[in-house]
C-alpha positions as CSV (number, residue, x, y, z in Angstrom):
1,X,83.6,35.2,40.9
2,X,84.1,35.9,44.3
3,X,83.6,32.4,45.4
4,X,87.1,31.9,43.8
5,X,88.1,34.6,44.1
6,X,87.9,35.3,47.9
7,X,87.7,38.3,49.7
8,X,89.1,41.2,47.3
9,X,88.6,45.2,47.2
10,X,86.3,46.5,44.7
11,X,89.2,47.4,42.1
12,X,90.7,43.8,41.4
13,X,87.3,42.4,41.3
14,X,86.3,44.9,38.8
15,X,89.7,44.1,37.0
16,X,88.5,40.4,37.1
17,X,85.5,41.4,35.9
18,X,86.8,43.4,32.8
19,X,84.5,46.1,34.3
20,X,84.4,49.7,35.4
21,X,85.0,50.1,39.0
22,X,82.0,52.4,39.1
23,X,80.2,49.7,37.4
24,X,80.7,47.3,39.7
25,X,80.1,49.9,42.6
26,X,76.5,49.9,41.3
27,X,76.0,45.8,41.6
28,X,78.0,45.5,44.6
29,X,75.9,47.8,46.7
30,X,72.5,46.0,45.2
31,X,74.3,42.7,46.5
32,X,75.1,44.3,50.0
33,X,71.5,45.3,50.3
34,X,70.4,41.8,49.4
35,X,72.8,39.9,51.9
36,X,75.0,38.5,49.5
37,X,78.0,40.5,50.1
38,X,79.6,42.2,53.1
39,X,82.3,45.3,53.0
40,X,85.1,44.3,55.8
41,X,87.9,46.5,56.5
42,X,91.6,46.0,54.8
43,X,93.9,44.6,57.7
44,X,96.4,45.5,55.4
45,X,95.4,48.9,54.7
46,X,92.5,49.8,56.7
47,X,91.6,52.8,54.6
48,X,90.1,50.4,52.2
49,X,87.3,47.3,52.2
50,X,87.8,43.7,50.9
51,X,84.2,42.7,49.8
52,X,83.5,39.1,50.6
53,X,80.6,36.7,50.3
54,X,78.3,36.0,53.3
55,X,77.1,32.7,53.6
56,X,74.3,33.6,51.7
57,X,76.1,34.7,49.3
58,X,78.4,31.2,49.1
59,X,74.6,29.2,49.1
60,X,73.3,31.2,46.3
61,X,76.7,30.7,44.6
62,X,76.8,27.0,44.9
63,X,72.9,26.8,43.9
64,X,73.9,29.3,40.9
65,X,76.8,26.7,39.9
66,X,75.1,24.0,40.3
67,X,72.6,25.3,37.8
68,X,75.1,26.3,35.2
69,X,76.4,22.9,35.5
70,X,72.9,21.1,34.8
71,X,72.5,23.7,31.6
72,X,76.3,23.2,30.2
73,X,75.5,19.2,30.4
74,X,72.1,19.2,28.9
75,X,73.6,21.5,26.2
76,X,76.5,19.4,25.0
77,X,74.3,15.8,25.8
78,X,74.7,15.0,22.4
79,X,78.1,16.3,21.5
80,X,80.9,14.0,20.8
81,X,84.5,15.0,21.9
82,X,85.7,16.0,18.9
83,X,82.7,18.4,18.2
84,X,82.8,19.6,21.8
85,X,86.5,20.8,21.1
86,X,85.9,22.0,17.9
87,X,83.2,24.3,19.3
88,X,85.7,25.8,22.0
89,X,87.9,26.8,19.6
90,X,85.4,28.6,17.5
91,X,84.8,30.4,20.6
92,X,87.8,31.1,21.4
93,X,88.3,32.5,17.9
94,X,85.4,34.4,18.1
95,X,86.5,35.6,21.3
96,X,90.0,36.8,20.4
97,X,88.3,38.7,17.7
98,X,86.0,40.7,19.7
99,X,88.9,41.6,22.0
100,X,90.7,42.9,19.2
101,X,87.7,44.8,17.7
102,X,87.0,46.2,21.7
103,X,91.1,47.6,22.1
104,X,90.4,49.1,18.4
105,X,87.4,50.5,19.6
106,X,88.9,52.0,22.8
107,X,91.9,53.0,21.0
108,X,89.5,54.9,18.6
109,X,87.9,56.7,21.5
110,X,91.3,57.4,23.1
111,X,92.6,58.9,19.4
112,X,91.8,63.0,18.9
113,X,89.0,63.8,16.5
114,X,90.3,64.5,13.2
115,X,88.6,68.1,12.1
């Protein structure tokens, strides 16, 4: 994400991510201690940190995609067009779905308890 991303502060990549910033506070300092990532002060606002990737982080990126890439074409090998489409719009109907069912869920933690 970051790759594309660029440099951001820990709340819009956590936004991005559809993630808790505390969440993400957790991975991102695993990631500094591993090299990946680096904190470097705001220029805008130097009372915060953009987090960006080092080029450690950009290599094991680019190896990461180019994985992906090798699994998503063996996957579909066999897949004509029309089935390929078909199957991303089931997905993307499945998808829509479970955001629904998540904002009902959230919405049913946000509700008072009914006594």
């Amino acid at each position: 994400m970051l790759k594309h991303m660029g440099a951001c502060n820990q709340k819009e990549l956590a936004r991005a991510l559809h993630i808790s910033p505390a969440t993400i506070a957790i991975s991102l300092k695993r990631l500094e201690r591993s090299g990946l990532v680096r904190r470097v002060p705001d220029q805008q606002d130097l009372r915060s940190n953009r987090i960006e990737l080092t080029q450690a982080g950009v290599e094991s990126a680019d190896f990461a995609e180019k994985v992906i890439d090798q699994i998503t074409e063996r996957s579909f090998k066999d897949f004509s067009a029309a089935e390929f489409e078909q199957l991303i719009c089931l997905l993307s109907r499945m998808a829509s779905n479970l955001r629904v069912f998540r904002d009902y869920l959230q919405k049913k933690e946000e509700s008072p308890c009914d006594k």
